[in-house]
MARLO-988525 format. One record per atom (N, C-alpha, C, O, CB): x, y, z; residue number from 1. Coordinates in steps of 0.02 Angstrom, whole numbers. Glycine has a CB too. Example, Ala and Ser with C-alpha at 12.3 -4.5 7.8 and 13.67 -1.06 7.14 Angstrom:
660|-284|390|1
615|-225|390|1
660|-165|390|1
712|-166|423|1
565|-224|452|1
642|-112|354|2
684|-53|357|2
645|2|394|2
670|57|402|2
704|-30|286|2
This chain:
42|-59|0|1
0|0|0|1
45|62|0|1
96|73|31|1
-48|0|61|1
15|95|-38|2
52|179|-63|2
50|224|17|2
-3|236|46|2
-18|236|-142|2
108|243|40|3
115|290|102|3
75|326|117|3
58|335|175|3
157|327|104|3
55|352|72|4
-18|421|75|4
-50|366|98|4
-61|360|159|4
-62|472|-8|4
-69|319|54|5
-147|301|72|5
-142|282|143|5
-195|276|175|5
-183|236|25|5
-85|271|171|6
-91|232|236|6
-97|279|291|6
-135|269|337|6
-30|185|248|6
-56|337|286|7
-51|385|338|7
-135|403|309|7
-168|424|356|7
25|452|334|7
-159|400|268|8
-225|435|251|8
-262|397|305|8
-290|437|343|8
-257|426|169|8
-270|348|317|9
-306|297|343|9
-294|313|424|9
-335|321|470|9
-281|222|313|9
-235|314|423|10
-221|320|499|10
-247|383|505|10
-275|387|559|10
-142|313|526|10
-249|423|482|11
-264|498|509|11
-364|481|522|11
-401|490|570|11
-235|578|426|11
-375|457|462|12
-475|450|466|12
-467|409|529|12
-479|446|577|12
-534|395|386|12
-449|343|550|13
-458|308|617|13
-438|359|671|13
-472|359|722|13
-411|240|622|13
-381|407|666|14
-379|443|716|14
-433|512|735|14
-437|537|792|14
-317|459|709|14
-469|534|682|15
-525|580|664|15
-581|539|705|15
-613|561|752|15
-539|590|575|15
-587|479|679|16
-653|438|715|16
-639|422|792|16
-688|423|829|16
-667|360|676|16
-582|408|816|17
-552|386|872|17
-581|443|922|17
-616|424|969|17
-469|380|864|17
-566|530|910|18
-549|564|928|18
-660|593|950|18
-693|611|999|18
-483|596|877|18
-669|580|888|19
-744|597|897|19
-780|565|917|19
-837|584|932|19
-774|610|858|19
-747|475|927|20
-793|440|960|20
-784|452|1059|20
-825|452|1105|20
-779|358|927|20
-722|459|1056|21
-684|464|1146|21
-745|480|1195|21
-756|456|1250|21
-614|543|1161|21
-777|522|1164|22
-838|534|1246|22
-892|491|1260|22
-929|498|1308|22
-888|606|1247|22
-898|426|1201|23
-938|370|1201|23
-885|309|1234|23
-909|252|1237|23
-968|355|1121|23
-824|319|1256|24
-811|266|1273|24
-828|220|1330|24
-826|159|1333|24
-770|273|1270|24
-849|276|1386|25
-897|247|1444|25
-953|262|1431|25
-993|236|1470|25
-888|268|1511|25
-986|309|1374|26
-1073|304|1375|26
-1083|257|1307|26
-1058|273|1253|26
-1122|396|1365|26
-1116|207|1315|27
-1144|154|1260|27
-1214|192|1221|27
-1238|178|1166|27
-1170|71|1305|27
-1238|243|1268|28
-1315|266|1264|28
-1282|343|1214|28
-1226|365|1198|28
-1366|283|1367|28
-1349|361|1204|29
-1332|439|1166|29
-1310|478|1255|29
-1319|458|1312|29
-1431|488|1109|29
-1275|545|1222|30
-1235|570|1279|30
-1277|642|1303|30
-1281|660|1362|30
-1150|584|1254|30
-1300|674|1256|31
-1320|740|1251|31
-1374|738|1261|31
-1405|688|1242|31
-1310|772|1200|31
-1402|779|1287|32
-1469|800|1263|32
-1501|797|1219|32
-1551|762|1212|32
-1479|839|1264|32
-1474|841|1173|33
-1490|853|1101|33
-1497|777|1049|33
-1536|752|1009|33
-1425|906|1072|33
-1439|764|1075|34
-1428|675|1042|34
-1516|632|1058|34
-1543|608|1008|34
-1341|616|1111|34
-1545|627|1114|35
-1603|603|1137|35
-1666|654|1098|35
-1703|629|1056|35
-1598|604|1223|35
-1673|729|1118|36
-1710|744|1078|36
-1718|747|1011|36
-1778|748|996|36
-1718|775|1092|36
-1660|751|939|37
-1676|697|896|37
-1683|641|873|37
-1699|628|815|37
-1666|696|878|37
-1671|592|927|38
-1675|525|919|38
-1773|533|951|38
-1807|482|951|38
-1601|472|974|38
-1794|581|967|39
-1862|573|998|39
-1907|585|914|39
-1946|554|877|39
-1881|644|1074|39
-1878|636|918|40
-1907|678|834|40
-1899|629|791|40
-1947|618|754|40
-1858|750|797|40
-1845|590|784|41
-1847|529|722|41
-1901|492|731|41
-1936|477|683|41
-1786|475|720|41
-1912|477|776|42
-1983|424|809|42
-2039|453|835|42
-2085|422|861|42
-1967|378|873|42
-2035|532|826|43
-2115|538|784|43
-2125|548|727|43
-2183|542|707|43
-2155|583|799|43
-2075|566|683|44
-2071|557|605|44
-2108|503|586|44
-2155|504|547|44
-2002|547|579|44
-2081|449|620|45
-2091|362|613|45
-2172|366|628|45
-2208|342|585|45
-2037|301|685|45
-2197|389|674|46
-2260|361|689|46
-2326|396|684|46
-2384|374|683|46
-2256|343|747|46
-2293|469|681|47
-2339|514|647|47
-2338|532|574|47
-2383|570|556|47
-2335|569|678|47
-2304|515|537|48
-2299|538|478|48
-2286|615|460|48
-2238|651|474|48
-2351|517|454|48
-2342|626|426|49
-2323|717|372|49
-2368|750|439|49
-2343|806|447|49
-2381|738|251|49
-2414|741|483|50
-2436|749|537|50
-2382|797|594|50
-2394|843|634|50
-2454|678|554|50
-2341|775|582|51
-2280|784|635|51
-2266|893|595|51
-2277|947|622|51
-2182|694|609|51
-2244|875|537|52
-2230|936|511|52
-2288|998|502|52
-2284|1054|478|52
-2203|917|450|52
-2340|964|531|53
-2392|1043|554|53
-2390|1058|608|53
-2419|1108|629|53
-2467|1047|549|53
-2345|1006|655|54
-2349|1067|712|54
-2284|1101|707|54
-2242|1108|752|54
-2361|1039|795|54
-2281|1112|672|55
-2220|1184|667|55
-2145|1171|686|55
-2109|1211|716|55
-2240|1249|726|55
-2126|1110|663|56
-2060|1058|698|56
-2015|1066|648|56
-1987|1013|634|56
-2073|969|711|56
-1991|1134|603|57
-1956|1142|575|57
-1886|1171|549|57
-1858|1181|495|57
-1981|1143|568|57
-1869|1182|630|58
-1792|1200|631|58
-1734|1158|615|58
-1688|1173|578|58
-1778|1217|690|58
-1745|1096|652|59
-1688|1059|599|59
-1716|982|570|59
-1700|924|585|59
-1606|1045|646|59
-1758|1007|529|60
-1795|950|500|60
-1756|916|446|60
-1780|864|424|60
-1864|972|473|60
-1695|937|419|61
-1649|890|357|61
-1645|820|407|61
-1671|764|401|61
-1546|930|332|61
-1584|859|478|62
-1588|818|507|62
-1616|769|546|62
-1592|712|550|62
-1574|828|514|62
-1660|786|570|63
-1718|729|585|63
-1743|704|528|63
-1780|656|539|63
-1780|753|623|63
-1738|713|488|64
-1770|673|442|64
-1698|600|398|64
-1696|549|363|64
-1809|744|377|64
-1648|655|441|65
-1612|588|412|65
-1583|539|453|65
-1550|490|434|65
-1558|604|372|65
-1604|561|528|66
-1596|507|571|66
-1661|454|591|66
-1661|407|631|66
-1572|540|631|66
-1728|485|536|67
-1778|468|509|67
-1766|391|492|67
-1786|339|518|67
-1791|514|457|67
-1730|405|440|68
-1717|364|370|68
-1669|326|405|68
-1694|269|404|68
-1688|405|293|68
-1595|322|448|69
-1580|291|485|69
-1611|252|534|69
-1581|199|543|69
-1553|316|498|69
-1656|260|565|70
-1696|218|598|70
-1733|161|577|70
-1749|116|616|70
-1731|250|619|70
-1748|164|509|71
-1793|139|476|71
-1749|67|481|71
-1777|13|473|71
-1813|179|404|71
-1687|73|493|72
-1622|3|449|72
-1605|1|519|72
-1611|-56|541|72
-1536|27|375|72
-1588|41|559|73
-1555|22|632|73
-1573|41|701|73
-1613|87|693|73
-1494|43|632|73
-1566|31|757|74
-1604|56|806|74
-1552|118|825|74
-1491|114|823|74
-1624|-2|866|74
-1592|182|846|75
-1572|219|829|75
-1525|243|889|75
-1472|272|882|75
-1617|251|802|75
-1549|228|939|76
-1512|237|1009|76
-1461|212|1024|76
-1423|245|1060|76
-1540|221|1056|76
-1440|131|996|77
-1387|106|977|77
-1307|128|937|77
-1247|132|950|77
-1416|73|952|77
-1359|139|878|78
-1305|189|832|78
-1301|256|828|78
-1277|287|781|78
-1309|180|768|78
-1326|280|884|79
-1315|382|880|79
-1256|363|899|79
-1214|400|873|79
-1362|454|940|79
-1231|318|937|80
-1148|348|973|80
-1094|366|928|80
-1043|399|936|80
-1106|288|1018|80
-1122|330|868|81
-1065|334|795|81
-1090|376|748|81
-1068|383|691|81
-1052|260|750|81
-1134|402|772|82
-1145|464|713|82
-1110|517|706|82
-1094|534|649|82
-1200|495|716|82
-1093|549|756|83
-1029|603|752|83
-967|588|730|83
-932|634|709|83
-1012|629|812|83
-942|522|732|84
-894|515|718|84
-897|482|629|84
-857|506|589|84
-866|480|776|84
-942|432|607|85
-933|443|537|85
-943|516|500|85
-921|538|447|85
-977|396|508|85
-983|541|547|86
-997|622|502|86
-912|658|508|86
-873|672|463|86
-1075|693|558|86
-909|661|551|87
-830|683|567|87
-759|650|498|87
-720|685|466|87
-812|636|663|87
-766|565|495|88
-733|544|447|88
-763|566|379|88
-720|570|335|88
-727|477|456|88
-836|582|356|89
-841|588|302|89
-817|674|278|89
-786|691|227|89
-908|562|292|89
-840|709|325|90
-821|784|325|90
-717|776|308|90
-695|797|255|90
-853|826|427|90
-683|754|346|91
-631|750|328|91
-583|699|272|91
-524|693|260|91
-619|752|376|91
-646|669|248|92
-631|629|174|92
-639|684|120|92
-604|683|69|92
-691|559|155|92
-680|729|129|93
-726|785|86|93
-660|832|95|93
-644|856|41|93
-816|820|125|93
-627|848|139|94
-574|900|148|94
-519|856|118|94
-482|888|81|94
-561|929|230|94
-509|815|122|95
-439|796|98|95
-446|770|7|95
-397|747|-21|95
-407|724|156|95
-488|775|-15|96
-506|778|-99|96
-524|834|-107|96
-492|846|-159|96
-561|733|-132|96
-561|897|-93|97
-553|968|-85|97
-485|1011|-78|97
-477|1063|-111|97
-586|979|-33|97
-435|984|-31|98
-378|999|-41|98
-299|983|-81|98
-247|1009|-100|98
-379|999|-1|98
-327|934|-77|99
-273|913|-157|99
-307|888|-203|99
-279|839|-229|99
-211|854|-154|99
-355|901|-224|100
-372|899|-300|100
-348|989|-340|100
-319|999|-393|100
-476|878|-304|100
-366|1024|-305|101
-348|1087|-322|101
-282|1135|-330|101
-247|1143|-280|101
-378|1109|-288|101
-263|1167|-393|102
-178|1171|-367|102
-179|1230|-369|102
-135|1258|-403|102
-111|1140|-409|102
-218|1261|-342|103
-202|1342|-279|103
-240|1309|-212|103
-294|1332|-194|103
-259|1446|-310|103
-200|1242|-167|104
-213|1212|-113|104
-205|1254|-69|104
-252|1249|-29|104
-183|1159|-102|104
-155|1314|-47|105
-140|1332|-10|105
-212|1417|-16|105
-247|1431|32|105
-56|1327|-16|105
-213|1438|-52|106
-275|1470|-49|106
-354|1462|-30|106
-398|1496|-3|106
-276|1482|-95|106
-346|1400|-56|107
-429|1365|-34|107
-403|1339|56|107
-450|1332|95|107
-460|1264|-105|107
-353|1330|77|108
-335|1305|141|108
-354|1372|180|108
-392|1366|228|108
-254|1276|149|108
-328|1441|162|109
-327|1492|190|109
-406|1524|198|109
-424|1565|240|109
-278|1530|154|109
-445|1492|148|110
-502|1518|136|110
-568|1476|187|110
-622|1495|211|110
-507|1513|53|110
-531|1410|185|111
-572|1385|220|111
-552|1385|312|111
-587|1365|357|111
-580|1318|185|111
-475|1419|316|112
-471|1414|378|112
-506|1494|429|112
-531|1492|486|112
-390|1395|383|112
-497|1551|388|113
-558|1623|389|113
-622|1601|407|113
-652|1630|452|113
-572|1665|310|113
-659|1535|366|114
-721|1536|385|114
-733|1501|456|114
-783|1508|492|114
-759|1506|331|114
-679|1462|469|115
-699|1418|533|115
-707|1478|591|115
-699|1539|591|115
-630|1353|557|115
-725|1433|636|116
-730|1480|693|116
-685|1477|749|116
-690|1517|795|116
-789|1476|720|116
């Protein structure tokens, strides 16, 4: 295996490692927030289009896609790994964003201004 790809690899396991760490003693969702969309997914589930008249539309992408996750897995189970594949996919997305492009060091600068 090609060096990049390996340090590539090691770096995503260490990205996931790093975002999973506060689940290592909680098996359960951790947050608050983690439970109240895991609540919202499961009235998605049981109320249907019902759910979206009562005015439940602040972060409805996401509930709706821990929606669609539920549907395949139980959802309380697998919230603990949701931050962290989102975390590996967000930094798969940055590392083909940054070297596919050859003014890398501009788009680096541009995207490091917007962070917070």
């Amino acid at each position: 295996m090609d060096k990049k790809k390996l340090l590539f690899l090691f770096a995503l396991a260490f990205v996931f490692l790093i975002v999973y760490s506060p689940h290592f003693m909680h098996t359960y969702p951790f947050h608050f927030d983690e439970w109240d969309h895991a609540s919202k997914a499961v009235k998605i589930h049981e109320q249907g289009l019902k759910y979206f008249s009562h005015g439940h539309l602040v972060e409805i992408g996401f509930d709706l896609i821990l929606w669609f996750i539920s549907l395949f897995f139980n959802l309380v189970k697998i919230y603990q790994f949701l931050p962290a594949i989102n975390a590996v996919i967000i930094a798969v997305i940055l590392f083909y964003f940054f070297t596919s492009f050859r003014c890398c060091v501009i788009w680096y600068c541009m995207f490091m201004f917007y962070c917070p």
